[in-house]
C-alpha positions in Angstrom: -55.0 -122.9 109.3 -52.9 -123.1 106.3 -54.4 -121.2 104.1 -54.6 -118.3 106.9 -51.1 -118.6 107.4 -50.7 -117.6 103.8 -51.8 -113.8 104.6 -49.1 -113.8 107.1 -46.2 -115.5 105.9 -43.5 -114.0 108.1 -42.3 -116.9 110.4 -43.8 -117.4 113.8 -46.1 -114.3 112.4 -49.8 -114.5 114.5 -53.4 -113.7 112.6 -56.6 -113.1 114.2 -59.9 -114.7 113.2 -63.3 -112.4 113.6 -66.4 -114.5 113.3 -70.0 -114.5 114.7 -70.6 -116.4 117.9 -71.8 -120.0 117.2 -70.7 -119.9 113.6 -68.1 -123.1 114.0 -65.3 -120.7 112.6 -63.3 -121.5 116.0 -64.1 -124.7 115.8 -63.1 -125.3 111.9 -59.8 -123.7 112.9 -59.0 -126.0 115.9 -59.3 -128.8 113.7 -57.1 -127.7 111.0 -55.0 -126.8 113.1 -54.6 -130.4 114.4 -54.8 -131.7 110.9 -51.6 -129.6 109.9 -49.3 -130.5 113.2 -50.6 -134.2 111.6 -49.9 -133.5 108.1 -46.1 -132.2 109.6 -45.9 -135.1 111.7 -46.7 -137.5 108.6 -44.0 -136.2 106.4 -41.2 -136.0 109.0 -41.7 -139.8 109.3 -42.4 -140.3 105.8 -38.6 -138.4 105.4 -37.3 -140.8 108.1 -38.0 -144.1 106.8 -35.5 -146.5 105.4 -35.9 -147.1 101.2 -37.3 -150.6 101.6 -39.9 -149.4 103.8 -41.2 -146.9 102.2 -41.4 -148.8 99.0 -42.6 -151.3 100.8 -45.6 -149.2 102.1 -46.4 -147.5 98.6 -46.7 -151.3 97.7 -48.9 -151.9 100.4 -51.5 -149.0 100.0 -51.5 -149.5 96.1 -53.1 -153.3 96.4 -55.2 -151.7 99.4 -56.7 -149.3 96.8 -57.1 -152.4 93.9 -59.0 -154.4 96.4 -61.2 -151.3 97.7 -62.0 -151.1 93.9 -62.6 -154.6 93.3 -65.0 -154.8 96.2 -66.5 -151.6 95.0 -67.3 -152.9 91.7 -68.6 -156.2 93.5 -71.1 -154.2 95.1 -72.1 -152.2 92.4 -73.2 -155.1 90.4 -74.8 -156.8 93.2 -76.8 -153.5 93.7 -77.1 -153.7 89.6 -78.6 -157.3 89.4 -80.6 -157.7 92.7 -83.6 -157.2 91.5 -82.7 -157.7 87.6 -81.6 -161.1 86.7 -82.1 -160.2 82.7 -78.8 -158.4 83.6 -77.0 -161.5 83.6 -76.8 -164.2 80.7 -75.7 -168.2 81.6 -72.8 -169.7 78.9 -71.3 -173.0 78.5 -68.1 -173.3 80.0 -66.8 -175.8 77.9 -68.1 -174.1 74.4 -69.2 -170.5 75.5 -73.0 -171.4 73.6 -75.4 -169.0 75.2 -77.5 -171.5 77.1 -80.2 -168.3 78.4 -81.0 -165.1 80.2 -81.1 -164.7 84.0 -84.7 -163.7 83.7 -85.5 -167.4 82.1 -84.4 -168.8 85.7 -86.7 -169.7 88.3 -86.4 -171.0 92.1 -87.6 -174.0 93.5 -87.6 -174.6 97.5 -84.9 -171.4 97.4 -82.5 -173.9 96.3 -83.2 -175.5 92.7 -82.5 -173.4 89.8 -84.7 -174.4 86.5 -85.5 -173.4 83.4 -88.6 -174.3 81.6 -88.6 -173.0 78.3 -88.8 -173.5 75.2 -85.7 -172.5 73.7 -83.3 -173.8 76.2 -84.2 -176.9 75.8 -83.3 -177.1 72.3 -80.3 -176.8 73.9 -79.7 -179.9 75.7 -80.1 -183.8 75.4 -81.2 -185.7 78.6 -79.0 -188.9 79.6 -80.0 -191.8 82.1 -77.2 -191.6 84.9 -77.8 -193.9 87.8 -75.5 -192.6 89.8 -77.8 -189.7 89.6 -81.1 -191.1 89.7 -82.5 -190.2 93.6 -85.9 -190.1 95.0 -86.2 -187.5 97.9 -89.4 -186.3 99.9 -90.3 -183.7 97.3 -88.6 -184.6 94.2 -86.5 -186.9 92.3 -83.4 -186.9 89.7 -83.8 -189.0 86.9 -81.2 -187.9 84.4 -78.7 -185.3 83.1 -79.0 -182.6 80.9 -75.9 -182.3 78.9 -75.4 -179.5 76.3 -74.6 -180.3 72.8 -70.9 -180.3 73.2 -70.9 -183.2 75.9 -70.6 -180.7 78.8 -72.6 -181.3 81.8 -75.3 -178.7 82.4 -77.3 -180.3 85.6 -79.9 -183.2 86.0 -83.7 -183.7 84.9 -85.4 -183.4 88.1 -89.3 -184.3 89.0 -91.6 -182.3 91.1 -95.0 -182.5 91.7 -95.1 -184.2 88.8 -93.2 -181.9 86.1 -89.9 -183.1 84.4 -87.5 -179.7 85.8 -84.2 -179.2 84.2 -82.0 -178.0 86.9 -79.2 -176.2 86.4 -76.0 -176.5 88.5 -73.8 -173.1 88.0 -70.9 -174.0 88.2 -71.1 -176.1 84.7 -71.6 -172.2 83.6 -69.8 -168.8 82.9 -72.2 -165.9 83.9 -71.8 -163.0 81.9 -72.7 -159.4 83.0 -74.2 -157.4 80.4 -73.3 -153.6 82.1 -69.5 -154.0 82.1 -68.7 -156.9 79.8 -67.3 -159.4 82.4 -67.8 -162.9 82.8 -67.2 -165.0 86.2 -67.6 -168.5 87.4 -69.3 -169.5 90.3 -69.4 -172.6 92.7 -72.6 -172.3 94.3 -75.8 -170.3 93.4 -75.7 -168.5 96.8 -72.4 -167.2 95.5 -74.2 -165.1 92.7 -75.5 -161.4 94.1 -78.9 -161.9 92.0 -82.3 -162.8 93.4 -84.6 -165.0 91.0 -88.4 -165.4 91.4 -89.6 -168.5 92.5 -91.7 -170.9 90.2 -95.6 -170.4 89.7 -96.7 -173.8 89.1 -99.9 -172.7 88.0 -98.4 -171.6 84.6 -97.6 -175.0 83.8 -100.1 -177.3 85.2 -103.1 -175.4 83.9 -105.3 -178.0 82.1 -104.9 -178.3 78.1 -108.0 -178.1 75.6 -107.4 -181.4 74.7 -108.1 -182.8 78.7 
């Protein structure tokens, strides 16, 4: 409606639109026309508010947008690391040592999060704590795994009899390798990554020696 009232600019000047039957050319123009008495309506109260209202609504918008982009970017890497945990790489929080890759972690029971090789733990020493030594149905904690530095990692657990260092996340920073940034976490549910779960069969296959 607009831009056909710019081939007749005289005020209160009429056009007339010519298009096939069933073509949504009426149609388009009905709704521009509504948009435009809104767009008029918008700026006469946009004109009529007080200063500290209007600054007050620019302020408003402005963090509306830096959350929709925050949550955008949430999503993004959620979408990213789904299905990719190498994506993702664990840290130390109290030295920032790269403890290991997300793809190095494995589920237990959709709850315990362990890591079983080699190079991690070359990481960590194992420390008797009896406040930490429990004997459930299907497992038991024996110990904690501390890193090098003297910071916490998460305990030594047992199941079906193999020793299991569990991680607990929020002894970490989790890096994301796409866009650089690094976040803590509370709780493993809180991470947007799934991880496999473990095949026991690749460690209790029987040795030559046996």
């Amino acid at each position: 409606m607009v831009q056909a009232r710019g081939r007749a600019r005289a005020e209160e000047s009429t056009y007339i639109v010519v298009a096939p039957s069933g073509s949504g050319v009426l149609e388009r123009e009905i709704v521009n026309d509504f948009r435009e008495k809104m767009m008029y309506k918008a700026i006469h109260c946009v004109q009529n508010m007080k200063p500290e209202a209007y600054a007050h609504k620019i302020l408003e918008l402005q963090l509306q947008s830096i959350m929709e982009k925050k949550m955008k970017t949430k999503r993004n890497i959620a979408k990213q690391c789904k299905d990719n945990p190498s994506i993702i790489t664990f840290l130390c929080k109290n030295c920032n040592v790269l403890a290991c890759s997300g793809k190095d972690i494995y589920v237990i029971e959709k709850m315990h999060h362990v890591n079983m090789t080699t190079e991690f733990k070359k990481l960590y020493v194992v420390t008797e704590n009896k406040t930490l030594q429990k004997k459930f149905a299907d497992y038991q904690t024996n110990g904690e795994i501390i890193c090098k530095c003297g910071q916490a990692w998460g305990t030594m657990m047992v199941h079906k009899g193999l020793d299991l260092p569990c991680l607990k996340i929020r002894n970490f920073v989790v890096g994301f390798k796409n866009n650089s940034s690094k976040k803590q976490y509370k709780k493993w549910v809180e991470l947007p990554i799934t991880f496999p779960d473990l095949d026991y069969s690749e460690y209790c296959l029987p040795s030559d020696e046996d």
